[in-house]
DSSP file (Angstrom, degrees, kcal/mol; ACC not computed):
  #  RESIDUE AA STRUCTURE BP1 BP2  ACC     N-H-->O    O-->H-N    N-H-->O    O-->H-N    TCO  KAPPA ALPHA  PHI   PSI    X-CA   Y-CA   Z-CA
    1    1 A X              0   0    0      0, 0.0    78,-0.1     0, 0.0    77,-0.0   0.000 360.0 360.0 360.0 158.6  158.2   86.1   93.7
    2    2 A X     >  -     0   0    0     76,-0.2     4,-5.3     1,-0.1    76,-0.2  -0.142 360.0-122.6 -65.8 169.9  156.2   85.8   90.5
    3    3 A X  H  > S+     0   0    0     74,-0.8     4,-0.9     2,-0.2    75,-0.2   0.678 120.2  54.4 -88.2  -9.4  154.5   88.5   88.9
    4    4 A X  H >> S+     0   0    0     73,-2.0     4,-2.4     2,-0.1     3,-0.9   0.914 112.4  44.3 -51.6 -66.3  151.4   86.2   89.5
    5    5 A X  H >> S+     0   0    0     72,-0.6     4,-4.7     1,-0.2     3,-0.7   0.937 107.4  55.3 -52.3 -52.5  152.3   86.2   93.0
    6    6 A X  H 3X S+     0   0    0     -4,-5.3     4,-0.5     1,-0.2    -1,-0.2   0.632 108.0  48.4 -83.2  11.7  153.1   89.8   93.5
    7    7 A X  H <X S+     0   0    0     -4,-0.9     4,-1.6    -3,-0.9    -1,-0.2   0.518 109.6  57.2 -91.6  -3.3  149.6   91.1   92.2
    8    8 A X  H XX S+     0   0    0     -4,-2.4     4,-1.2    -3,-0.7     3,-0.8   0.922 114.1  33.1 -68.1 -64.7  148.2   88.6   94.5
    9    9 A X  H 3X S+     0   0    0     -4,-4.7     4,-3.1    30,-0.2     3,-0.3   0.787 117.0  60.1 -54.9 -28.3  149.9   90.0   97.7
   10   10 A X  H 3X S+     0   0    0     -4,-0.5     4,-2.3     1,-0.2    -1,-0.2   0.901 114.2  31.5 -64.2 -60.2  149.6   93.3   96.2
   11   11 A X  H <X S+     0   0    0     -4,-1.6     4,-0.6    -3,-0.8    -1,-0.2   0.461 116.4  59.8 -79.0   1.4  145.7   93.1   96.1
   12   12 A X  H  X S+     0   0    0     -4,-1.2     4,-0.6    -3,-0.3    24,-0.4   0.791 108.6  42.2 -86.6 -55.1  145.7   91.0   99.1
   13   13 A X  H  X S+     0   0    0     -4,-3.1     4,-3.7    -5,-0.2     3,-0.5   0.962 114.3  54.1 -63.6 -43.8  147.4   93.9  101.2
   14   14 A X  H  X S+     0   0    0     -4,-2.3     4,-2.7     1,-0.3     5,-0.3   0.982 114.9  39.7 -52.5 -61.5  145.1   96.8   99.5
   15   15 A X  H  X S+     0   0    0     -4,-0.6     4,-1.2     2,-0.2    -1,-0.3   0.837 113.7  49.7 -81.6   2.6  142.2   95.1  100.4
   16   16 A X  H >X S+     0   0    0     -4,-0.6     3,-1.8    -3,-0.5     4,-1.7   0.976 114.4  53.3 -72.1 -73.2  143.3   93.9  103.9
   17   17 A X  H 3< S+     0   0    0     -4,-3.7    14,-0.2     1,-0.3    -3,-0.2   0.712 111.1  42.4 -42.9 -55.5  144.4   97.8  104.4
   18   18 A X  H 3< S+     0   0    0     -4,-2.7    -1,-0.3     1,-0.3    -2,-0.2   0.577 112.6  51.0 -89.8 -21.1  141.2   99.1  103.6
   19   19 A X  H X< S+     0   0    0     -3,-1.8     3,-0.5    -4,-1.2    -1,-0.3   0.778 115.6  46.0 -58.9 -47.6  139.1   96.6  105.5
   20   20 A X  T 3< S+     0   0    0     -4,-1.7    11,-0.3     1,-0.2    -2,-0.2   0.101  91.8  80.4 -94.3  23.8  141.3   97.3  108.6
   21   21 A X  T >  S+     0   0    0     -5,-0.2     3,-0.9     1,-0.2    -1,-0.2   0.412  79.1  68.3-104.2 -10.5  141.0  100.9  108.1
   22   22 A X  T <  S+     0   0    0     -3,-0.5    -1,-0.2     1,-0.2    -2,-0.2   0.767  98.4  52.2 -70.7 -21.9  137.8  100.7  109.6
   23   23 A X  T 3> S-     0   0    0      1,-0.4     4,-1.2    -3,-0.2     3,-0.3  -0.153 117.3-113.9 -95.0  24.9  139.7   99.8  113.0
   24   24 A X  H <>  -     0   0    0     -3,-0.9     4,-0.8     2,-0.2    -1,-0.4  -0.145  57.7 -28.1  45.2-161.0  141.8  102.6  112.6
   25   25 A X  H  > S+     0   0    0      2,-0.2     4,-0.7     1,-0.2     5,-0.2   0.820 142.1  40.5 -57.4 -20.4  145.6  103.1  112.0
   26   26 A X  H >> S+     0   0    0     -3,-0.3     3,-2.4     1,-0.2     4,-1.1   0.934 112.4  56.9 -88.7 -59.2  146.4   99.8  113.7
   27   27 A X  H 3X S+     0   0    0     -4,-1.2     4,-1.7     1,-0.3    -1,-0.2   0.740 105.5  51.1 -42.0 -26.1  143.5   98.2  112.1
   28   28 A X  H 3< S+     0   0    0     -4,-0.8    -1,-0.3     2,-0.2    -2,-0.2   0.485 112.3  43.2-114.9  10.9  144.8   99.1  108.7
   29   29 A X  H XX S+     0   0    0     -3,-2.4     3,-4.1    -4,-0.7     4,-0.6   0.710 112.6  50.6 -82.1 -72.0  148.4   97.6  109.2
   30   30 A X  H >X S+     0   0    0     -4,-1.1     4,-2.3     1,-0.3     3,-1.1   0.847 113.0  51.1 -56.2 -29.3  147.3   94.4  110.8
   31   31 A X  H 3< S+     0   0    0     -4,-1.7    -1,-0.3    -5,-0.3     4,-0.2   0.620 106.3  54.5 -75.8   0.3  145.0   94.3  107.8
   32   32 A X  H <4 S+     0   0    0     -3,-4.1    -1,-0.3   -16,-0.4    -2,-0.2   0.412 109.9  43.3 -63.7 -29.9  147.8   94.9  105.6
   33   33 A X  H <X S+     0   0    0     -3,-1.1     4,-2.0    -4,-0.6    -2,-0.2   0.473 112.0  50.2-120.7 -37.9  149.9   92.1  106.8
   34   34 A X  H  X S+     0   0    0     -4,-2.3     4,-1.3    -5,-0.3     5,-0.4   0.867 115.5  44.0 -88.8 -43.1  147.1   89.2  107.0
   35   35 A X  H  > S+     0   0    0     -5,-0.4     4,-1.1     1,-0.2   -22,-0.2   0.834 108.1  60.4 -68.9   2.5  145.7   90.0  103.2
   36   36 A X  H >> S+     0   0    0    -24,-0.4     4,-2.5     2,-0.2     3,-0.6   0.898 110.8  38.4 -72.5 -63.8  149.3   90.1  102.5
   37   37 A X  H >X S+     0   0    0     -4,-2.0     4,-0.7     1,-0.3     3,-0.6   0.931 115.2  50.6 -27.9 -81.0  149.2   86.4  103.7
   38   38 A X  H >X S+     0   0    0     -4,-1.3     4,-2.2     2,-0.2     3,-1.0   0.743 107.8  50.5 -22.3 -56.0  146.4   85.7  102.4
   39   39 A X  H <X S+     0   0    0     -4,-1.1     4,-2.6    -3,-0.6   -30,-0.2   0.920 115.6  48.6 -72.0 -39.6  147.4   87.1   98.8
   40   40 A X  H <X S+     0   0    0     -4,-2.5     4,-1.7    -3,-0.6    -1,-0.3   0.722 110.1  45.3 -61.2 -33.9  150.5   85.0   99.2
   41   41 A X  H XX S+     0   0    0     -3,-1.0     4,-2.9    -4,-0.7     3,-0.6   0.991 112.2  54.8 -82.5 -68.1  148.5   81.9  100.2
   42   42 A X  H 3X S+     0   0    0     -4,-2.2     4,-1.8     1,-0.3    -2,-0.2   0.746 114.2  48.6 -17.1 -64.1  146.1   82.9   97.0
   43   43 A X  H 3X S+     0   0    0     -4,-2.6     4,-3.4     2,-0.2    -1,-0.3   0.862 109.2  44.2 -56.3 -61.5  149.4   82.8   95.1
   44   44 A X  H <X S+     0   0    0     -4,-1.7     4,-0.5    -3,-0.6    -2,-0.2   0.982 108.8  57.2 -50.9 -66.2  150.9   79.7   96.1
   45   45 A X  H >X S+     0   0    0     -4,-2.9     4,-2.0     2,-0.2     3,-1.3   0.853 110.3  42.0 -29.2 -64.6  148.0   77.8   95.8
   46   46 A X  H 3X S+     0   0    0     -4,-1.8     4,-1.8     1,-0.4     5,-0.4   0.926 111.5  58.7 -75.8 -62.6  147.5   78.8   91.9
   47   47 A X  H 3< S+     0   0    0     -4,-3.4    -1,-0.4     1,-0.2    -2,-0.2   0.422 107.3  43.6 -50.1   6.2  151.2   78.3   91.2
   48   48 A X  H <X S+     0   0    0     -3,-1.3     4,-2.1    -4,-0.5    -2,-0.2   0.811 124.0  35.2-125.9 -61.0  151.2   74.7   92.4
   49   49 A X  H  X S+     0   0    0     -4,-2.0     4,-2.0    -5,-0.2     5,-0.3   0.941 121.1  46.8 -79.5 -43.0  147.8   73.7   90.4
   50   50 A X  H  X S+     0   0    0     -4,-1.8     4,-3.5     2,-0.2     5,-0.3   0.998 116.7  49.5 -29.9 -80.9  148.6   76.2   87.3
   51   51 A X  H >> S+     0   0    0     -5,-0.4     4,-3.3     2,-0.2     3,-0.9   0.961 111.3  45.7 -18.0 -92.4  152.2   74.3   87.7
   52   52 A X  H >X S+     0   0    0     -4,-2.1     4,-2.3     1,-0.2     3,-0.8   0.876 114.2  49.5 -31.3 -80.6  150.5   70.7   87.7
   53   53 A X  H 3X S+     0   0    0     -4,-2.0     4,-0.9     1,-0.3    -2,-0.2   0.557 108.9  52.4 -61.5 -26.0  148.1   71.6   84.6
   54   54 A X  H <X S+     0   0    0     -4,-3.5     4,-1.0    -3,-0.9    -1,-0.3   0.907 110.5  49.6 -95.2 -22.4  151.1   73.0   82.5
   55   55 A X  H XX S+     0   0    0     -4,-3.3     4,-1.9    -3,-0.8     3,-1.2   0.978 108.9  49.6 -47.2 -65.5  152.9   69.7   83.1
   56   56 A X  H 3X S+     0   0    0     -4,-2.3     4,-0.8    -5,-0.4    -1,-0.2   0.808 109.3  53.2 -47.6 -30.4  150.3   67.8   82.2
   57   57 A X  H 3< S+     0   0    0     -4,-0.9     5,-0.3    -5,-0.2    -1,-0.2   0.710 107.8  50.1 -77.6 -11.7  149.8   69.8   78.9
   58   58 A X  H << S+     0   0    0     -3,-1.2    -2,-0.2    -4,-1.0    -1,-0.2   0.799 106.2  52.2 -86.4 -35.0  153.2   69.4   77.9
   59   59 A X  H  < S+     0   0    0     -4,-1.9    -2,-0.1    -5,-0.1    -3,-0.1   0.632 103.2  81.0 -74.0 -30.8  153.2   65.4   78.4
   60   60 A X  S  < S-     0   0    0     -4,-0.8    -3,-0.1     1,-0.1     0, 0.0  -0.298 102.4 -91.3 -86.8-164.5  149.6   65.0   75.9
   61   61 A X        +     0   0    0     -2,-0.0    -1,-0.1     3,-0.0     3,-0.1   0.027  66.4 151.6-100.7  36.3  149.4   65.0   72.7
   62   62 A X        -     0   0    0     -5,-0.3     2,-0.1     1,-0.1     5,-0.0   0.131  60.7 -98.8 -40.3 168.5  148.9   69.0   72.0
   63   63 A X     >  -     0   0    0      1,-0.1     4,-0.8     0, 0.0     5,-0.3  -0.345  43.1-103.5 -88.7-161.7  150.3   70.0   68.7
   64   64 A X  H  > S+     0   0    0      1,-0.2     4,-1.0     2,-0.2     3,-0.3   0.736 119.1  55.3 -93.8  -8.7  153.8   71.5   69.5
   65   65 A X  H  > S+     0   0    0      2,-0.2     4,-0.5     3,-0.2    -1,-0.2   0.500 109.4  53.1 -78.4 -14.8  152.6   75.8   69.1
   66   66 A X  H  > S+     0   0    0      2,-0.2     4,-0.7     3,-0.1    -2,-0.2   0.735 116.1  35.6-109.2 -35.8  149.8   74.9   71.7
   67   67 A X  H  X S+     0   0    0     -4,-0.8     4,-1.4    -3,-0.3     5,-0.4   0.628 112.5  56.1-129.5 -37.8  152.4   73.5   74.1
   68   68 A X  H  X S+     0   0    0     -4,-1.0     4,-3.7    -5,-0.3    -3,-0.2   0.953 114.1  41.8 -58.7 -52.2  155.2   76.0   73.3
   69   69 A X  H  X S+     0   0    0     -4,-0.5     4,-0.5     2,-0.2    -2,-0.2   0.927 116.8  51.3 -79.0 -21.8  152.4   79.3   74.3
   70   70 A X  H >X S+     0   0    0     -4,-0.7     3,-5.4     2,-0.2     4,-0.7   0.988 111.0  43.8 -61.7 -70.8  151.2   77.3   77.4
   71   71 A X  H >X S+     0   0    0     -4,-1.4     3,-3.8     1,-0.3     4,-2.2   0.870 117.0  49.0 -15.1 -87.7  154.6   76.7   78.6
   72   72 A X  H 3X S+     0   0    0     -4,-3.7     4,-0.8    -5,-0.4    -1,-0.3   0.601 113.0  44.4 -36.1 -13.2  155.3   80.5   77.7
   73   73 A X  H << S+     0   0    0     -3,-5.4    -1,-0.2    -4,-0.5    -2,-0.2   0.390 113.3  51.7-117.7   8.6  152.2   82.1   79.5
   74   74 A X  H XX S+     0   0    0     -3,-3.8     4,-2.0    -4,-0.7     3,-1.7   0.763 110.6  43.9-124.4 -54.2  152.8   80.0   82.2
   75   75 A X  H 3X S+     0   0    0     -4,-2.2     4,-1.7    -5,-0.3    -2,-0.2   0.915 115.7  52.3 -39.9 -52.8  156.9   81.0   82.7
   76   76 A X  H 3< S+     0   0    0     -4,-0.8    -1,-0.2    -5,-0.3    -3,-0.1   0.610 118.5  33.6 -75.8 -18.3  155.8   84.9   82.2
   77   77 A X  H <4 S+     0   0    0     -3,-1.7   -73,-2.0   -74,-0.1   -74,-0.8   0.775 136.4  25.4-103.8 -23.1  152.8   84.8   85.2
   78   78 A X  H  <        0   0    0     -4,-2.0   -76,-0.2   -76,-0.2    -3,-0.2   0.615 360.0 360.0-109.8 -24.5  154.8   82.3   87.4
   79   79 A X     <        0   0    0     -4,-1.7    -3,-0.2    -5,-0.5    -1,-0.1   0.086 360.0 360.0-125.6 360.0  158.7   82.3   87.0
């Protein structure tokens, strides 16, 4: 997974855990496992439109330094 992706799930499980910690110990696994989902979902989501939006900057008519750091910042959160 991306480094995107695994502070989504990361922060997805944390706050799942700590929500379901109100239900006790079981409460605070199953809430561990759906904001895990959830973070994952969070993740996916952003890579696909993130994804979409760096294609499209690479195809206009950016200068080539503009297209070069998008590219890069988008490989380093996502890849």
């Amino acid at each position: 997974m991306s480094l995107f992706g695994d502070l989504a799930s990361g922060i997805g499980q944390a706050l799942g855990a700590g929500i379901g910690s109100l239900g006790g110990p079981l409460g605070t696994m199953i809430g561990r496992e759906i904001g895990g989902v959830i973070g994952d979902f969070v993740a996916g989501a952003a890579d696909q439109f993130l994804g979409l939006a760096n294609d499209a900057a690479q195809e206009s008519d950016l200068p080539e330094a503009a297209k070069f750091v998008l590219n890069t910042a988008y490989d380093i959160g996502f890849n």
